[in-house]
PASEBA-1860 file (N, C-alpha, C; in nm, 3 decimals):
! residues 195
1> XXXXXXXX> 1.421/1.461/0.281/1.317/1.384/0.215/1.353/1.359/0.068 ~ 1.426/1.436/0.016/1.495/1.406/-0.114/1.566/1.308/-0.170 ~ 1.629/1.308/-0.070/1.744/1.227/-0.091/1.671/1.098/-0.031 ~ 1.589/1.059/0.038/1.516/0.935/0.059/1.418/0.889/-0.120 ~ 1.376/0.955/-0.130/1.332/0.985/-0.257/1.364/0.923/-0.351 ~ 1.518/0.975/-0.392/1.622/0.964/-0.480/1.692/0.794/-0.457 ~ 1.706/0.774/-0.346/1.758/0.653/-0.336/1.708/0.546/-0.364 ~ 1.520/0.573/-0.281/1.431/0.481/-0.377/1.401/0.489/-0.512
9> XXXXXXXX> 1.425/0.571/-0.549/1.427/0.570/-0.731/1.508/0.457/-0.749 ~ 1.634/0.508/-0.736/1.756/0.418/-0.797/1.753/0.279/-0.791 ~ 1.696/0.255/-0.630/1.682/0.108/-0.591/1.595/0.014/-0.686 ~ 1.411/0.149/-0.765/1.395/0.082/-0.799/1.393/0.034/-0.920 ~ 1.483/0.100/-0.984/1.517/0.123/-1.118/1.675/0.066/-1.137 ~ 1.712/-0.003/-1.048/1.870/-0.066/-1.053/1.825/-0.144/-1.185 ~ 1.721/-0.199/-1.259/1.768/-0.284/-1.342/1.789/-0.230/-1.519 ~ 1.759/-0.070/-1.490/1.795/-0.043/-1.629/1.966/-0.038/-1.662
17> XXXXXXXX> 2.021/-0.059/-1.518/2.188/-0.021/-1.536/2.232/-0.161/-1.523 ~ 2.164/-0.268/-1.500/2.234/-0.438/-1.474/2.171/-0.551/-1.518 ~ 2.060/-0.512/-1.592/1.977/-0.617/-1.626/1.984/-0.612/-1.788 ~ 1.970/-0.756/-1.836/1.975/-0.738/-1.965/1.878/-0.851/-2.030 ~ 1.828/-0.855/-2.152/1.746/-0.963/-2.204/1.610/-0.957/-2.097 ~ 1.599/-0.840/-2.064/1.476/-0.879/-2.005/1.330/-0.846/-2.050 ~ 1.378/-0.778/-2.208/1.239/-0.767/-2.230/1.120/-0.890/-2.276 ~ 1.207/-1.037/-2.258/1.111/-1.150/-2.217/1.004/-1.145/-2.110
25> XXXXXXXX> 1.006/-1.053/-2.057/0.931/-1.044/-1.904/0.791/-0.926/-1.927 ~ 0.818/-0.856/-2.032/0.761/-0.739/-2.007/0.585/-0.798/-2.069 ~ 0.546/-0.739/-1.998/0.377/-0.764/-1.989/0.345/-0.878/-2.013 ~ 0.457/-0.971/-1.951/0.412/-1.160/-1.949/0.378/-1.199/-1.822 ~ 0.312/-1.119/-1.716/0.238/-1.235/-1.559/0.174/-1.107/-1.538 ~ 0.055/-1.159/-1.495/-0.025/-1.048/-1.439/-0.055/-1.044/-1.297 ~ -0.084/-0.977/-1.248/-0.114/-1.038/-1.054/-0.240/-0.960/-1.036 ~ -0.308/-1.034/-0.919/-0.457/-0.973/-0.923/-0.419/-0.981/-0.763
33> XXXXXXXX> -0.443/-0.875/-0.664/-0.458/-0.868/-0.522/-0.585/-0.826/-0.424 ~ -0.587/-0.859/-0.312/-0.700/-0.799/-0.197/-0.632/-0.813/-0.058 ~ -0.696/-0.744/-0.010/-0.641/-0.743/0.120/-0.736/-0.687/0.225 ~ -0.779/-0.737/0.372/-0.880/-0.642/0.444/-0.753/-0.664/0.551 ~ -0.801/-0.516/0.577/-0.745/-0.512/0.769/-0.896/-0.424/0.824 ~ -0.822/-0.438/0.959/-0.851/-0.395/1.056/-0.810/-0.345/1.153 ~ -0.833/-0.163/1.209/-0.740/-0.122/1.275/-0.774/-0.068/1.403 ~ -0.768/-0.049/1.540/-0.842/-0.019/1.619/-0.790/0.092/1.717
41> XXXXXXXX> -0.869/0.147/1.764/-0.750/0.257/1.896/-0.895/0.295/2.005 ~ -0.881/0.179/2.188/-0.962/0.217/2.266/-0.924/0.360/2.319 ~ -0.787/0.437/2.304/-0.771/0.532/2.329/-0.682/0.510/2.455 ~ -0.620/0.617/2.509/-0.511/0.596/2.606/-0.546/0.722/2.679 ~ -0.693/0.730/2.769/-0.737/0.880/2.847/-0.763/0.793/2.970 ~ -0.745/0.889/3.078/-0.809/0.894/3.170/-0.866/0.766/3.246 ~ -1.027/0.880/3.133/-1.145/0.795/3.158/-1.198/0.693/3.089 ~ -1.161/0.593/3.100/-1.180/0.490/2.954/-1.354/0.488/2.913
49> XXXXXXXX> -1.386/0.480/2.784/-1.482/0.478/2.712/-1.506/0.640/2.625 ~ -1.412/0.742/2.629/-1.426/0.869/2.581/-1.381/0.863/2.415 ~ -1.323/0.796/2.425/-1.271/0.773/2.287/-1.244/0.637/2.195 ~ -1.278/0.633/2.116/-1.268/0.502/2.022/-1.244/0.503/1.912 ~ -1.209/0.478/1.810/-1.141/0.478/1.650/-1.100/0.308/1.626 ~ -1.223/0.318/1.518/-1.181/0.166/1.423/-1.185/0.209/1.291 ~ -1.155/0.162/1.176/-1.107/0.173/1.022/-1.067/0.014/0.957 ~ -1.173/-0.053/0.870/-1.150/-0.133/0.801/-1.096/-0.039/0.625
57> XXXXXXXX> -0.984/-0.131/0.591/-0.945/-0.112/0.521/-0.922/-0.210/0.413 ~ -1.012/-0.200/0.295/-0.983/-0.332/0.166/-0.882/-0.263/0.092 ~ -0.814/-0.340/0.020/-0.714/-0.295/-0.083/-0.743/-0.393/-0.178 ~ -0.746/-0.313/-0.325/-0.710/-0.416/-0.438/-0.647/-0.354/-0.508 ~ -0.543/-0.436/-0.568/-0.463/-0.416/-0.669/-0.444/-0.534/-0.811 ~ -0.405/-0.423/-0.952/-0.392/-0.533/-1.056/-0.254/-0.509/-1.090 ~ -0.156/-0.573/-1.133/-0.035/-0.559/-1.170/0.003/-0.637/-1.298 ~ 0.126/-0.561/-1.316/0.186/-0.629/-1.468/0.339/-0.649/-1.488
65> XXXXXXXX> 0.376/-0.730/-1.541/0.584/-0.738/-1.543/0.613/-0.624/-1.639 ~ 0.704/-0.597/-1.586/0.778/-0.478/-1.662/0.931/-0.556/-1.722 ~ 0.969/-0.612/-1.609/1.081/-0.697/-1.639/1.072/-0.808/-1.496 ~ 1.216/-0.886/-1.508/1.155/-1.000/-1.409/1.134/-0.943/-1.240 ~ 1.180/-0.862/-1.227/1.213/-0.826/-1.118/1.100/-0.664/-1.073 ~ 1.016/-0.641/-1.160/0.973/-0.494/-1.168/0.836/-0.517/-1.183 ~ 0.763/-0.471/-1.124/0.583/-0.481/-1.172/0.525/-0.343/-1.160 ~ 0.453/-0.279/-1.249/0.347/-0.167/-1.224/0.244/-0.191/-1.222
73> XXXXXXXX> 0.133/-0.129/-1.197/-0.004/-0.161/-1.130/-0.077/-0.042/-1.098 ~ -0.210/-0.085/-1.064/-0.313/-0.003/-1.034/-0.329/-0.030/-0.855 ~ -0.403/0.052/-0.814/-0.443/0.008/-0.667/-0.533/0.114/-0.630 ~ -0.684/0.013/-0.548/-0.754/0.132/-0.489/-0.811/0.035/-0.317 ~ -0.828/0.156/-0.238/-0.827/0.154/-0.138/-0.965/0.161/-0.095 ~ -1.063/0.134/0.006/-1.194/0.186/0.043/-1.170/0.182/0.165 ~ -1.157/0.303/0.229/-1.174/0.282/0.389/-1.275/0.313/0.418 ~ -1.318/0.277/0.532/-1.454/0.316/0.675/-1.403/0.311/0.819
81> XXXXXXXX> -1.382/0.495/0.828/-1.355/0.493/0.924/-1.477/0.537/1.064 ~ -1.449/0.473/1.192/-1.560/0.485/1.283/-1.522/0.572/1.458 ~ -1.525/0.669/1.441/-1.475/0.770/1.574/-1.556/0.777/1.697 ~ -1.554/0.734/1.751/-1.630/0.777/1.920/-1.545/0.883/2.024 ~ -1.580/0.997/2.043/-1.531/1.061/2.071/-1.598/1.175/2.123 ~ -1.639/1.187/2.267/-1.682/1.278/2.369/-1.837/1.283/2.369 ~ -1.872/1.152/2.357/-2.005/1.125/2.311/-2.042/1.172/2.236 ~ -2.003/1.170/2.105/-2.045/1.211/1.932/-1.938/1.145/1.849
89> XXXXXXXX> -2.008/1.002/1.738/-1.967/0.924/1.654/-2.008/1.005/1.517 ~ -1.868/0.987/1.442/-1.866/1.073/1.333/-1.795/0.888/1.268 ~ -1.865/0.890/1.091/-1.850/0.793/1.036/-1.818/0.800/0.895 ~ -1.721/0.796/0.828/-1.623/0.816/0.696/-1.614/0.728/0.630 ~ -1.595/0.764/0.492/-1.552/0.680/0.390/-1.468/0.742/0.282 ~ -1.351/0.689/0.299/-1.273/0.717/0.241/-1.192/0.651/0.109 ~ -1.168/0.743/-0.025/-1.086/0.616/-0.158/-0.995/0.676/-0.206 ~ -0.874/0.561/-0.196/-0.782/0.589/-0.235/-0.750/0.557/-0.392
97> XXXXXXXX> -0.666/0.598/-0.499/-0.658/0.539/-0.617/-0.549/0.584/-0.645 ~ -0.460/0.516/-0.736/-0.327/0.546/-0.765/-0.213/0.455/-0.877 ~ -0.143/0.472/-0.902/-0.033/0.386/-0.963/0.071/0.335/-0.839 ~ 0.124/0.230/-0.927/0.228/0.151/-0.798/0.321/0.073/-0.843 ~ 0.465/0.097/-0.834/0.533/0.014/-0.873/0.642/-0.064/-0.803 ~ 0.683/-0.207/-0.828/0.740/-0.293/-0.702/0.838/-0.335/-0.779 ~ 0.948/-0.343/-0.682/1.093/-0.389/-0.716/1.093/-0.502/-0.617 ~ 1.101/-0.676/-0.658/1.184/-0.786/-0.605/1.332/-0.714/-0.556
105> XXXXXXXX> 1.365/-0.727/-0.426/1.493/-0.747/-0.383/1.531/-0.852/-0.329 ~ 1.446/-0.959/-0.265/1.467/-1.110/-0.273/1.407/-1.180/-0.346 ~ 1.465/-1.324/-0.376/1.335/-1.387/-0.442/1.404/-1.527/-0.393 ~ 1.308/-1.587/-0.320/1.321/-1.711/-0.289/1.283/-1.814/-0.322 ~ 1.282/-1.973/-0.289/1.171/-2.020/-0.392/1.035/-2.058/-0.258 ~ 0.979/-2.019/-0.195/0.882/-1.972/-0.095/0.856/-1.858/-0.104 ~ 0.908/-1.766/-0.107/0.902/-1.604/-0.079/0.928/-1.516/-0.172 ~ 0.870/-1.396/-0.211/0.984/-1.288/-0.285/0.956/-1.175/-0.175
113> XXXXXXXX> 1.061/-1.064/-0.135/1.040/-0.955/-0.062/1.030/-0.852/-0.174 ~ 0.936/-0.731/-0.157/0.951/-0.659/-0.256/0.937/-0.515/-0.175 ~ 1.009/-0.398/-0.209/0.984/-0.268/-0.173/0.933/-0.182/-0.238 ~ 0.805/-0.090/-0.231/0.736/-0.052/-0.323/0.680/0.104/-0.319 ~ 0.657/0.160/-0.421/0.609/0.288/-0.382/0.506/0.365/-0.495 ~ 0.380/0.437/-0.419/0.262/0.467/-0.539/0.253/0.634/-0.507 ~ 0.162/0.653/-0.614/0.112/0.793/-0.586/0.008/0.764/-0.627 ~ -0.110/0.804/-0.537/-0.199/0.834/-0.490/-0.294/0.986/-0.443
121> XXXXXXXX> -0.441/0.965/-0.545/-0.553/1.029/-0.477/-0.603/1.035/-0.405 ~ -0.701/1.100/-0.310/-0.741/1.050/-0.199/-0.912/1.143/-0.187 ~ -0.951/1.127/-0.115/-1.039/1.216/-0.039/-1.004/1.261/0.113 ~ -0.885/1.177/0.145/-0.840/1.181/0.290/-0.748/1.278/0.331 ~ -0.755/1.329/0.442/-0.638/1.386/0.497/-0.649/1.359/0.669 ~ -0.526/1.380/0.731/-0.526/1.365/0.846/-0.452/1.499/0.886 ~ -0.438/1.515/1.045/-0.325/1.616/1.071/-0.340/1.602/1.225 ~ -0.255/1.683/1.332/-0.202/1.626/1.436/-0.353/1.742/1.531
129> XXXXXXXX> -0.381/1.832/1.428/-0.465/1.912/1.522/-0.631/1.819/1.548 ~ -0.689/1.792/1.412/-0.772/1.668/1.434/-0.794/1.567/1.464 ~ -0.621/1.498/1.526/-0.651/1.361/1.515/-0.663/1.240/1.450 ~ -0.807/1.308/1.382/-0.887/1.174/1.332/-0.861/1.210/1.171 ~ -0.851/1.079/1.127/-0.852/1.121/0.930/-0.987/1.233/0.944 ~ -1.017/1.306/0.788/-1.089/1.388/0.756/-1.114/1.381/0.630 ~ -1.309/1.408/0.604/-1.239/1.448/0.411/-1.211/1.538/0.382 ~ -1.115/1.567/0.291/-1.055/1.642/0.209/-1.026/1.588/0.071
137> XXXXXXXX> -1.107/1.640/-0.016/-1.105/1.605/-0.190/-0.944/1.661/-0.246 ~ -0.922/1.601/-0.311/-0.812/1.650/-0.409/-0.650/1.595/-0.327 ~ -0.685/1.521/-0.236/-0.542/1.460/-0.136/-0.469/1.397/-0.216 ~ -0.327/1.438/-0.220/-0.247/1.293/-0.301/-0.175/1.303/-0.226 ~ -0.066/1.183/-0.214/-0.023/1.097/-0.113/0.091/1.023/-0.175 ~ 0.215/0.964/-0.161/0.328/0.939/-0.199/0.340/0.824/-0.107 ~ 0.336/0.684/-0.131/0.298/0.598/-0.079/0.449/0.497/-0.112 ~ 0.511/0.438/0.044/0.609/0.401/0.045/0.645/0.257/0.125
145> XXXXXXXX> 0.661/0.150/0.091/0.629/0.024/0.175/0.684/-0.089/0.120 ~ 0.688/-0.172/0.172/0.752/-0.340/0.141/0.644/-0.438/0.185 ~ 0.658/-0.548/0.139/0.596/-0.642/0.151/0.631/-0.769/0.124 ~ 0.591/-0.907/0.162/0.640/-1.010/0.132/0.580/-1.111/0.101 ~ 0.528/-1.166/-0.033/0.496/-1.281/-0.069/0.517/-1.411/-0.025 ~ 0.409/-1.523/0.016/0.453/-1.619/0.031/0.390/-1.752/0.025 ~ 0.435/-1.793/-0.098/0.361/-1.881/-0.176/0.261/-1.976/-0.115 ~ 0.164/-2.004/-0.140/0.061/-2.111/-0.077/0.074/-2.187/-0.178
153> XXXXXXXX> 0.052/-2.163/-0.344/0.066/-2.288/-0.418/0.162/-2.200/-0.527 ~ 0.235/-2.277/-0.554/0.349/-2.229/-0.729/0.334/-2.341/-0.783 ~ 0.259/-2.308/-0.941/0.266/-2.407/-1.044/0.346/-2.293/-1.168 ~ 0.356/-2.373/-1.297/0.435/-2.331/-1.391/0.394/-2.223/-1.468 ~ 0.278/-2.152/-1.446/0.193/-2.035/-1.498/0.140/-1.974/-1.379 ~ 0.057/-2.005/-1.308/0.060/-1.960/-1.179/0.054/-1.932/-1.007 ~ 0.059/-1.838/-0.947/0.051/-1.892/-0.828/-0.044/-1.820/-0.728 ~ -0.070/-1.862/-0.587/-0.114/-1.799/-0.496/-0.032/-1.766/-0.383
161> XXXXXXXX> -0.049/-1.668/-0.343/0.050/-1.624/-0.209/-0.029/-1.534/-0.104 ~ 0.032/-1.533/-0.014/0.015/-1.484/0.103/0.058/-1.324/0.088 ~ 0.019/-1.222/0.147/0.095/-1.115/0.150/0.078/-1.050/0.297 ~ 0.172/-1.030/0.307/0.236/-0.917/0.457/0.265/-0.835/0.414 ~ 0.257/-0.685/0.474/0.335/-0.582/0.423/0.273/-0.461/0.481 ~ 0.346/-0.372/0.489/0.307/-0.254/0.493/0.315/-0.106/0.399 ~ 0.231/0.002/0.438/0.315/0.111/0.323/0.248/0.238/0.434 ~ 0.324/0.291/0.424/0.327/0.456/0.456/0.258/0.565/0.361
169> XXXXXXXX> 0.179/0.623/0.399/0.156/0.724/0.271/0.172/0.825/0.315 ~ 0.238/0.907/0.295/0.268/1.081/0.310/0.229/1.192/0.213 ~ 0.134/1.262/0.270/0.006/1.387/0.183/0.147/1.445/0.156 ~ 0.135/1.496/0.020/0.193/1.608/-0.070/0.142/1.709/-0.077 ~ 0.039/1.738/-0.025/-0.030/1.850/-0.035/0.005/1.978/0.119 ~ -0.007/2.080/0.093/0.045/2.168/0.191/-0.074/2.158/0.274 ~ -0.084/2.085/0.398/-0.163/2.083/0.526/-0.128/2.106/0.636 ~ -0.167/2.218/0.709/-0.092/2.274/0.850/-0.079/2.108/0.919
177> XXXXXXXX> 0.068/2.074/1.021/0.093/1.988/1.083/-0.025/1.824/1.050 ~ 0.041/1.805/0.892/-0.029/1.678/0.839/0.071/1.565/0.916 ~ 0.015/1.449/0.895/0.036/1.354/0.938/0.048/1.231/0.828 ~ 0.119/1.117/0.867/0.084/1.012/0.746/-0.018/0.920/0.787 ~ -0.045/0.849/0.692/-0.162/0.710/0.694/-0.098/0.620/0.690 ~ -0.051/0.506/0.776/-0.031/0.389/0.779/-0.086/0.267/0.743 ~ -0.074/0.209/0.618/-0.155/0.111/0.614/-0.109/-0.041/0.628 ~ -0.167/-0.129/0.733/-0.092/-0.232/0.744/-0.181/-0.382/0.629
185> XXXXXXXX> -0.083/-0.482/0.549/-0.184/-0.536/0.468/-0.145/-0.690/0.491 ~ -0.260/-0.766/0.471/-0.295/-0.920/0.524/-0.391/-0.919/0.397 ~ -0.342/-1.008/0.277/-0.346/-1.027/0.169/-0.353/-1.145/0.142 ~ -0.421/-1.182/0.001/-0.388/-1.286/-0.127/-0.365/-1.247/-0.239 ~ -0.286/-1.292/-0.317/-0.251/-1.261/-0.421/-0.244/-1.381/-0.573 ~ -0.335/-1.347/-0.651/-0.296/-1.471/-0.756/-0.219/-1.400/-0.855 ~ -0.111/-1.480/-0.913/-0.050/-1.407/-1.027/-0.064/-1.569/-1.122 ~ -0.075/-1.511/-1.283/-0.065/-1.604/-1.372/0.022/-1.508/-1.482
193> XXX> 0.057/-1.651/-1.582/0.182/-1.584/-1.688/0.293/-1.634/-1.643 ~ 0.377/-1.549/-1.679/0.536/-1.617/-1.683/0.571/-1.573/-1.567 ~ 0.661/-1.716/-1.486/0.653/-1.653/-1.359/0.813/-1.626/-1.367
END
């Protein structure tokens, strides 16, 4: 896990060793994001109707250039999650909050791909003995994912895009047989400033 770690560092920090003149970029475009999903599980028993699990998930995020290729940011999460399970519905709410920072590794003129990674608070935890997420106060989470922009409108200050993407979050915290949170995201994104 270290060395996964380590590599994403580097990847996303390649531009302090190759990039130059870029402090034109730094805190010149801002990006404002949202995103809802929706996630579902009828369960895979037996007897169908014993089990059920849905979880809407909003995301927003604000971001800023660091350089052309680099953005940091804020991001918070609100889940609601909804369990049916042995005839007794148990009903959650869960928030995430954190820092986040994204490295462009493509940039097209339609698209940019970016790979990204946050750390994160939580109230959440999951693990393989429950199943189901749980609260637990004080959760942080190491949050690891890509995503891909894709422009709906580009003008010369700013734009709107589409976002796809996903991120992984993996608890840092010592939890007998924890599990990660998958979050999958179906987004808009406006950014203005220097693009």
């Amino acid at each position: 896990m270290k060395n996964i770690l380590f590599v994403w560092f580097i990847i996303l920090n390649f531009n302090v060793f190759t990039q130059k003149n870029e402090d034109t970029y730094f805190l010149k475009s801002f990006k404002v994001g949202s995103s809802l999903t929706y996630i579902w599980d009828d369960g895979n028993y037996s007897v169908p109707g014993l089990y059920r699990y849905n979880e809407y998930t909003y995301n927003f995020n604000v971001e800023t250039s660091l350089d052309k290729k680099t953005r940091i940011g804020f991001q918070l999460l609100s889940i609601y999650a909804n369990t049916f399970k042995g005839g007794l519905t148990t009903k959650n709410n869960f928030l995430f909050y954190g820092m986040l920072l994204k490295r462009v590794l493509i940039t097209k003129r339609i698209y940019n791909f970016y790979i990204e990674t946050s750390v994160n608070r939580s109230n959440m935890a999951s693990d393989f003995i429950k199943e189901e997420p749980y609260t637990r106060d004080n959760t942080y989470h190491l949050g690891l994912g890509g995503s891909v922009d894709f422009y709906l409108l580009r003008k010369k200050y700013h734009t709107l895009s589409l976002e796809l993407g996903f991120y992984n979050y993996i608890i840092l915290n010592k939890i007998v047989a924890k599990t990660n949170f998958t979050q999958y995201i179906v987004g808009l994104n406006y950014r203005f400033g220097k693009i």
